[in-house]
SEDREN-620596 format. One line per field, with one value per residue: x, z, y of N, C-alpha, C in turn. Coordinates in steps of 0.1 Angstrom, whole numbers. Example, Ala and Ser with C-alpha at 12.3 -4.5 7.8 and 13.67 -1.06 7.14 Angstrom:
residues 2
n.xx c(132/128) $
n.zz c(78/71) $
n.yy c(-57/-22) $
ca.xx c(123/137) $
ca.zz c(78/71) $
ca.yy c(-45/-11) $
c.xx c(132/129) $
c.zz c(78/79) $
c.yy c(-33/0) $
END
This chain:
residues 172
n.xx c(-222/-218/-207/-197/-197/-180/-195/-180/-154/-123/-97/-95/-121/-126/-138/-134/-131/-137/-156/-163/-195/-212/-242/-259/-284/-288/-286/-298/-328/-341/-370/-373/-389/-393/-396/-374/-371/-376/-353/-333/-329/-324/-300/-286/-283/-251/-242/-264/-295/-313/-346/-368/-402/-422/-432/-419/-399/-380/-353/-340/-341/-330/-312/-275/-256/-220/-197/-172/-175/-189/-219/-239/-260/-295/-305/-332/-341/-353/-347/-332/-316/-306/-311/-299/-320/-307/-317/-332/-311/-292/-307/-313/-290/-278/-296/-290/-265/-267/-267/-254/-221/-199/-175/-177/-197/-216/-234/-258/-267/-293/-298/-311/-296/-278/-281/-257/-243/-250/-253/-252/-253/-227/-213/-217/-246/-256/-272/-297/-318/-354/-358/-345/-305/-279/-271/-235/-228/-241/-234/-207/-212/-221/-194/-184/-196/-198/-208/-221/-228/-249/-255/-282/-290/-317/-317/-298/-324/-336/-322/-320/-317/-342/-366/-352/-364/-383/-382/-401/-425/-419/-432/-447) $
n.zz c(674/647/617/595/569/551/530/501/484/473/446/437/443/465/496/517/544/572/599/638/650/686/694/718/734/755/768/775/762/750/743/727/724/693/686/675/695/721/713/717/747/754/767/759/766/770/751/750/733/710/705/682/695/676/644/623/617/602/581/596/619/642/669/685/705/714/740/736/720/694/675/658/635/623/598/581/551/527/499/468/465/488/495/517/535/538/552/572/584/592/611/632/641/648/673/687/697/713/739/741/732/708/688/663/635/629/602/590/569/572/556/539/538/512/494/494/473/452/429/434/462/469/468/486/494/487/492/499/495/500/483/462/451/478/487/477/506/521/518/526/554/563/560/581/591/581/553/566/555/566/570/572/585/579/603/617/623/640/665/672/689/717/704/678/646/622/589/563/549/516/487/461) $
n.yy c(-440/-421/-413/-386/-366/-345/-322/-322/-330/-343/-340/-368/-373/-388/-384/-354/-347/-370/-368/-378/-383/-388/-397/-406/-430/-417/-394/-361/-350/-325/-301/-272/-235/-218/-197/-166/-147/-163/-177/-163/-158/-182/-208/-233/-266/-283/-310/-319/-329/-315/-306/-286/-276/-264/-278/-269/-252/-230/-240/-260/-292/-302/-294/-296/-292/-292/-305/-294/-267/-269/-262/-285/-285/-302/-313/-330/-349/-364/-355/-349/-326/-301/-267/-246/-219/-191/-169/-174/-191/-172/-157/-173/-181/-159/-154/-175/-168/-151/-158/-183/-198/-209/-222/-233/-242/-271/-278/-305/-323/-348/-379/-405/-439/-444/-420/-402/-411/-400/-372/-352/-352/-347/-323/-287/-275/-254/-220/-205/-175/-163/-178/-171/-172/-165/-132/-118/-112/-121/-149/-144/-141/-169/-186/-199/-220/-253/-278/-308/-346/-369/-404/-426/-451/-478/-495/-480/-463/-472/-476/-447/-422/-407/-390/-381/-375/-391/-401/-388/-412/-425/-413/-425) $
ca.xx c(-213/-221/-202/-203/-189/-179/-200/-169/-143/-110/-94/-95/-133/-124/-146/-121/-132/-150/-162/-173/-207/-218/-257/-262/-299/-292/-281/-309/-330/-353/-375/-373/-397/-386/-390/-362/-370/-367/-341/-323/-328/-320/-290/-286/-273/-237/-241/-281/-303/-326/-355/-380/-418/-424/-427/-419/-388/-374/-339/-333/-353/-329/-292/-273/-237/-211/-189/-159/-181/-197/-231/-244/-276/-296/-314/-337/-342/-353/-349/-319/-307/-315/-305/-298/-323/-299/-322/-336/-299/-283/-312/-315/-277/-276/-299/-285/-254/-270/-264/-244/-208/-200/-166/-179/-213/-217/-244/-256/-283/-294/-304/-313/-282/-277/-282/-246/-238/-264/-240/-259/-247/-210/-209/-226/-261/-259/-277/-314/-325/-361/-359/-330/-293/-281/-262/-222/-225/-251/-226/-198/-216/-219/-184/-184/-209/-196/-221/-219/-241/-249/-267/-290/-298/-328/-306/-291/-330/-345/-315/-319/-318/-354/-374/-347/-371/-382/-380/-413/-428/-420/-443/-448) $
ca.zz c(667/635/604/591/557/546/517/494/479/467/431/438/443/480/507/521/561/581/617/643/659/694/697/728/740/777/764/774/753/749/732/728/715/685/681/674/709/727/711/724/758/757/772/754/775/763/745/746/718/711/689/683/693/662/637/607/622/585/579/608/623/655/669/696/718/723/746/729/716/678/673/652/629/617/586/582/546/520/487/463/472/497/495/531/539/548/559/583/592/598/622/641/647/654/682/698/702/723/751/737/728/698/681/650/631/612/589/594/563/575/546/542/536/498/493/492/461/445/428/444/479/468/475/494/489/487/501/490/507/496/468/454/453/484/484/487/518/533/515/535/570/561/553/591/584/571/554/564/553/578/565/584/575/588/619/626/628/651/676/671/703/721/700/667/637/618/575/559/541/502/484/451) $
ca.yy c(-431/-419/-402/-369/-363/-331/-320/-316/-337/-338/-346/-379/-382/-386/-374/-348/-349/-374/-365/-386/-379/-397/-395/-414/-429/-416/-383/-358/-340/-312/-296/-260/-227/-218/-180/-158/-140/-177/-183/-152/-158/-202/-214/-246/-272/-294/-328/-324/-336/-301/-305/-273/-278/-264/-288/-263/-245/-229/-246/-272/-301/-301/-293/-303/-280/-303/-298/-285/-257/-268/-264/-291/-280/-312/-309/-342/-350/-373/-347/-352/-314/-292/-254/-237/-210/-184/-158/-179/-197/-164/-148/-182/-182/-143/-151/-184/-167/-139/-163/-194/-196/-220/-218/-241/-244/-280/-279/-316/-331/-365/-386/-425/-443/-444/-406/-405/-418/-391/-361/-334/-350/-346/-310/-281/-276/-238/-210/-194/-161/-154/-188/-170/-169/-157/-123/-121/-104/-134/-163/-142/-149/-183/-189/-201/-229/-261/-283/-321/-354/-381/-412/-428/-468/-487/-502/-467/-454/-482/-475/-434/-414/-403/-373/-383/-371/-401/-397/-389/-418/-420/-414/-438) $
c.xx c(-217/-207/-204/-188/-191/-183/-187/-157/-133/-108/-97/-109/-132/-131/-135/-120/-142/-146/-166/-183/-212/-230/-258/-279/-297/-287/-295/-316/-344/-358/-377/-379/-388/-388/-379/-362/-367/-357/-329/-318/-325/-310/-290/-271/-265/-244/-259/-288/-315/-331/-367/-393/-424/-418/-421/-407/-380/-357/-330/-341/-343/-312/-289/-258/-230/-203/-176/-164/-186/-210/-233/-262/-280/-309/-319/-344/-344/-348/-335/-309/-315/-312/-305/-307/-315/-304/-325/-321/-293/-290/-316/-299/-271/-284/-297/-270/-258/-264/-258/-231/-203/-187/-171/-191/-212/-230/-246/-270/-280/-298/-303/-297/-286/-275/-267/-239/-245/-257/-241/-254/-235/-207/-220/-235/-263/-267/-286/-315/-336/-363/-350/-317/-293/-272/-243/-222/-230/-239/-213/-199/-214/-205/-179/-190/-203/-208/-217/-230/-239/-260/-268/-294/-311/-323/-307/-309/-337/-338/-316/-317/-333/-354/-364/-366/-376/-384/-397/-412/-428/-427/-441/-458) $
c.zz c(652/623/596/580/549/537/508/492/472/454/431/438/459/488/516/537/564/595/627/652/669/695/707/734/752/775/764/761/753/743/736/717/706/676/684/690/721/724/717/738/762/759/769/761/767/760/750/732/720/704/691/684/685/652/620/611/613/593/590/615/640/658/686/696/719/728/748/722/699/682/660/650/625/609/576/564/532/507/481/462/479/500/509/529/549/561/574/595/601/613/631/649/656/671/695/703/710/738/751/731/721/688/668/643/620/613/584/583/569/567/547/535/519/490/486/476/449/440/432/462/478/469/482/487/487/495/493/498/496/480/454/454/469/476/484/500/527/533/529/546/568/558/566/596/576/569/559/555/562/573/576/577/588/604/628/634/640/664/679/689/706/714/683/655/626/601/572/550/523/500/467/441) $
c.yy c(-431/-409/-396/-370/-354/-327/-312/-330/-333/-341/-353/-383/-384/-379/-369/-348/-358/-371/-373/-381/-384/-389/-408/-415/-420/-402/-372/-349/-333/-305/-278/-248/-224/-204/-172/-153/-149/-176/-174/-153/-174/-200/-230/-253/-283/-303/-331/-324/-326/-303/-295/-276/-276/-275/-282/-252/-246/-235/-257/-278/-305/-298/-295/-295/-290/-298/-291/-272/-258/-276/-271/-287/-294/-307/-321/-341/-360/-365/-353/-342/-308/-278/-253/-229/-200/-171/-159/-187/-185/-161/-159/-184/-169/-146/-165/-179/-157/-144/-179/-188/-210/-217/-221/-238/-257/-281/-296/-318/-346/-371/-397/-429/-446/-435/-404/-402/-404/-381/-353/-334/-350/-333/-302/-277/-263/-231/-202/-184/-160/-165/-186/-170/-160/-148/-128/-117/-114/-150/-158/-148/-165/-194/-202/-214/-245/-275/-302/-333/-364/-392/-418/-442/-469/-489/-488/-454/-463/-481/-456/-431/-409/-391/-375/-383/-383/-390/-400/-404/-414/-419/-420/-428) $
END
């Protein structure tokens, strides 16, 4: 079980929601194409662990249906922020809903445990279309979207689940 902490806090400095996440080893998982036209026609199955064959799939490195209906995005990252690619979030969400039904959407960065602490992971990471601001009309869609952060220690990556994304090597 992991914790998901709402990119956002309150007066207090307080992280305003945490979530709990189960990633189970025995939990299956699959890998799936990762063009918009795939994606239209997938039926993504409950409480599976999805990661794209493509290893360069803009704005998410894997997501997973749970069975109460929120699509969890995961967005695997060492950096100290990470903007959203909206262009690419919206027209990958436009086309999983062609044939999924998802009340939610959390917005899941995975960073090494420490991250945290970092000021840039104390709220949302925004939204680029094109390496710039998004529009209002793109922030609107997204309104739907909430971002979380999920750290990830050593321990929590040696137990991961089958196909989990390992963290690039720093580089020095």
């Amino acid at each position: 079980i992991y914790n998901l902490r709402r990119l956002e806090k309150d007066k207090g400095g307080r992280w305003k929601r945490v979530e709990k996440l189960s990633l189970n080893r025995s939990q299956p998982y699959i890998e799936f194409a990762s063009s918009i036209r795939d994606l239209e026609e997938w039926v993504i199955m409950p409480n599976a662990y999805c990661k794209p064959k493509a290893l360069n799939l803009a704005c998410m490195d894997a997501l997973s249906l749970s069975a109460s209906g929120v699509l969890y995005m995961f967005q695997i990252t060492r950096a100290g922020k990470h903007p959203i690619k909206v262009d690419s979030l919206l027209s990958i969400l436009k086309a999983l809903r062609a044939k999924n039904k998802f009340e939610r959407v959390n917005f899941v960065f995975v960073v090494p445990s420490g991250h945290e602490e970092m000021p840039c992971w104390g709220r949302d990471q925004g939204f680029a279309s094109q390496g710039v601001k998004a529009s209002q009309e793109q922030e609107s869609e997204m309104r739907g979207v909430i971002q979380y952060i999920m750290m990830l220690s050593k321990e929590d990556a040696m137990r991961r689940p089958k196909g989990w994304i390992n963290f690039a090597p720093q580089h020095t």
